[in-house]
LUMGUZA-140353 format. One record per residue (C-alpha): x, y, z. Coordinates in steps of 0.25 Angstrom, whole numbers, padded with zeros to 4 digits, always signed. Example, Ala and Ser with C-alpha at 12.3 -4.5 7.8 and 13.67 -1.06 7.14 Angstrom:
BEGIN
+0049-0018+0031 +0055-0004+0029 
This chain:
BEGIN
+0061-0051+0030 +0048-0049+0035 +0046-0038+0045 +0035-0042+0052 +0039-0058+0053 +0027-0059+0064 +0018-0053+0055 +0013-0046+0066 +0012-0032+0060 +0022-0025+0068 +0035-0026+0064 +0048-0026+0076 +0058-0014+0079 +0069-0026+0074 +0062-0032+0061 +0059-0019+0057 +0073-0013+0058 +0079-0024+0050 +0069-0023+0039 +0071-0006+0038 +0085-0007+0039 +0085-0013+0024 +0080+0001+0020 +0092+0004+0021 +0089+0017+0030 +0100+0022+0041 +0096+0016+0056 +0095+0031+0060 +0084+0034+0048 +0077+0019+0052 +0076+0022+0068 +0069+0035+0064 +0059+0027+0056 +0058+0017+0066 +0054+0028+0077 +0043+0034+0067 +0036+0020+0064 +0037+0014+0077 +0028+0027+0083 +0026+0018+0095 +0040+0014+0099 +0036+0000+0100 +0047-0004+0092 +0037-0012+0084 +0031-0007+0070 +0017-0011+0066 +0014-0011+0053 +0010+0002+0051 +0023+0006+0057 +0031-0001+0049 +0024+0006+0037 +0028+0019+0042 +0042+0015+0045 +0044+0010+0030 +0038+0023+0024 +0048+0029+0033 +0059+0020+0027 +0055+0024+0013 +0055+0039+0017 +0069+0038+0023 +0074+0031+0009 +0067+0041+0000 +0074+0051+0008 +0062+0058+0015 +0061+0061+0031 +0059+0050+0038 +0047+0056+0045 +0034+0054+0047 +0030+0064+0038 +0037+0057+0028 +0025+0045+0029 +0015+0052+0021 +0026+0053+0008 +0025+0045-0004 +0039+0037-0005 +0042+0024-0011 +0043+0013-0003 +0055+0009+0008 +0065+0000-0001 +0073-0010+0008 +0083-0019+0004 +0084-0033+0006 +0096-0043+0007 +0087-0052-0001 +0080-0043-0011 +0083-0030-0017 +0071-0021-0013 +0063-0028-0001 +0049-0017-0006 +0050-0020-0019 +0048-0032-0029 +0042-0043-0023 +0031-0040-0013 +0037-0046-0002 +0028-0050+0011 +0036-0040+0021 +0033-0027+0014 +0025-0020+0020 +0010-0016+0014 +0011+0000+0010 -0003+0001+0013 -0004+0006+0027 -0012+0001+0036 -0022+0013+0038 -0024+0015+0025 -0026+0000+0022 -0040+0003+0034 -0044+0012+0024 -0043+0004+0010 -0050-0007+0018 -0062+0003+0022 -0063+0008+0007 -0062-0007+0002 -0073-0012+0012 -0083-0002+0008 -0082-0007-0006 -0089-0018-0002 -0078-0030-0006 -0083-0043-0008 -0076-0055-0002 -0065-0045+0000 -0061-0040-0013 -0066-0028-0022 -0069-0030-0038 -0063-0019-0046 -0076-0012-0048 -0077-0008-0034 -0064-0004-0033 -0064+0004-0044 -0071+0016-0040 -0063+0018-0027 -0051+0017-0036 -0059+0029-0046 -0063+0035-0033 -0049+0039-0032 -0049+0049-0045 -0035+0044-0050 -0033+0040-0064 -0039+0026-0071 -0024+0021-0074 -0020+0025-0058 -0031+0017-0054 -0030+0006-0063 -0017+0003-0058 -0020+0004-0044 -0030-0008-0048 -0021-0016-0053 -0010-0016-0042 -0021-0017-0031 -0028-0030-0038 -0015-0038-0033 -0021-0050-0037 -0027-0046-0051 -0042-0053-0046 -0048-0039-0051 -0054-0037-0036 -0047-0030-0024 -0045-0036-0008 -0045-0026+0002 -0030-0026+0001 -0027-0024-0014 -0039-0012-0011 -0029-0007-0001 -0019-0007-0012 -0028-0001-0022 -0031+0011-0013 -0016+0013-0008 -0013+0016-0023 -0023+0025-0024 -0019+0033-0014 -0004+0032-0018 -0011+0037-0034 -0019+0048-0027 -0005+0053-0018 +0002+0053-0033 +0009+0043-0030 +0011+0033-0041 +0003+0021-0043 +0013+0009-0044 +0015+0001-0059 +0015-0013-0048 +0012-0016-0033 +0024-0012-0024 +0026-0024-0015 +0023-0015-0004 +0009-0012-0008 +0006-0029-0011 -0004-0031-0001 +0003-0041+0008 -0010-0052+0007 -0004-0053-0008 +0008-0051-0008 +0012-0063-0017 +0018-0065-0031 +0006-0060-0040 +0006-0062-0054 -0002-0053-0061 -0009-0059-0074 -0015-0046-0079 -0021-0033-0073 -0036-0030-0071 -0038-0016-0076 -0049-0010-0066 -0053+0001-0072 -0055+0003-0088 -0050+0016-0094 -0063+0018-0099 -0075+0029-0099 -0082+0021-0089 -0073+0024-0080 -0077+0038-0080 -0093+0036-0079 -0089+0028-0067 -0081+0037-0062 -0093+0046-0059 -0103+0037-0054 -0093+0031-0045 -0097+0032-0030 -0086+0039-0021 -0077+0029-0015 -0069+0036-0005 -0056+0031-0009 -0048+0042-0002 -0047+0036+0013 -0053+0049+0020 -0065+0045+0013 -0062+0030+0016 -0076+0023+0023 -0068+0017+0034 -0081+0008+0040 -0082-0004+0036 
């Protein structure tokens, strides 16, 4: 079912508690996350509430406080369960999951992807690459960040797939494992679509070169703080 059927980014006291009641969570341990996420009281969720409701939802199921200290913790993500399908969040990436880039930080990857100059709205790989160096993890990491981001394999990324990119960095950098395929939850939705994948672009070679370039690469502020946020 999709939450937000009005696709109006904000999702109704009622549509939400049929769609978090399939996590399976006590009414109890749901009202308490309904009362962090809706911080307004509106009894309406916008999107980035609903984000923080589901992070609370996967807290309460890994069996952390359901808090908003608990926000900040790495945990998998919520699972609910579906009459028709098994796992709702995994499989298929289905249209009503949501995106797990937040919103904020999605502000951010746009401002580090428009100072890269992007033409007609993409990035090649070259100019990616460095921002992706930047970063200071290792050739492999990266690589495979490269090729869960270029969703559609044409060896450039949109402002979207850049958002993916940077997410994973980040989640690298936090220690958190970089993922062997896309969770349907990070498909951006603009594709979320069956996509076959006829072969892998290797960004980056394991070579020399990349340590010469390594050195003469000018510092792209990957890390947000540093972030140009003009545009």
């Amino acid at each position: 079912p999709q939450v937000d059927s009005a696709n109006a980014g904000r999702v109704l006291a009622s549509d939400a508690a049929v769609f978090l009641k399939k996590s399976g969570l006590t009414d109890l341990v749901l009202g308490k996350i309904w009362d962090l996420a809706d911080t307004d009281g509106k009894g309406i969720l916008n999107k980035q509430e609903f984000f923080v409701a589901l992070r609370l939802v996967a807290c309460a199921q890994n069996g952390l406080d359901v808090s908003l200290s608990s926000l900040n913790l790495p945990v998998p993500p919520p699972r609910f369960t579906d009459t028709s399908s098994p796992l709702l969040l995994s499989g298929t990436a289905s249209s009503d999951v949501p995106w797990a880039v937040k919103l904020e930080d999605k502000a951010k990857y746009d401002a580090i992807f428009d100072s890269l100059n992007p033409v007609n709205g993409l990035l090649s790989g070259d100019k990616v690459k460095p921002v992706l160096l930047n970063s200071k993890l290792p050739v492999d990491i990266l690589g495979r960040v490269w090729e869960l981001s270029d969703i559609d394999r044409d060896g450039m990324l949109d402002r979207d797939e850049f958002a993916v990119a940077m997410f994973l960095v980040y989640c690298a950098l936090e220690k958190e494992p970089v993922p062997m395929s896309l969770p349907a939850a990070l498909v951006p939705p603009s594709k979320r679509k069956p996509v076959s994948v006829p072969g892998a672009m290797p960004l980056i070679p394991s070579s020399t070169s990349t340590k010469e370039s390594h050195q003469s690469l000018p510092p792209v502020g990957i890390l947000a703080a540093k972030a140009p946020l003009t545009q």
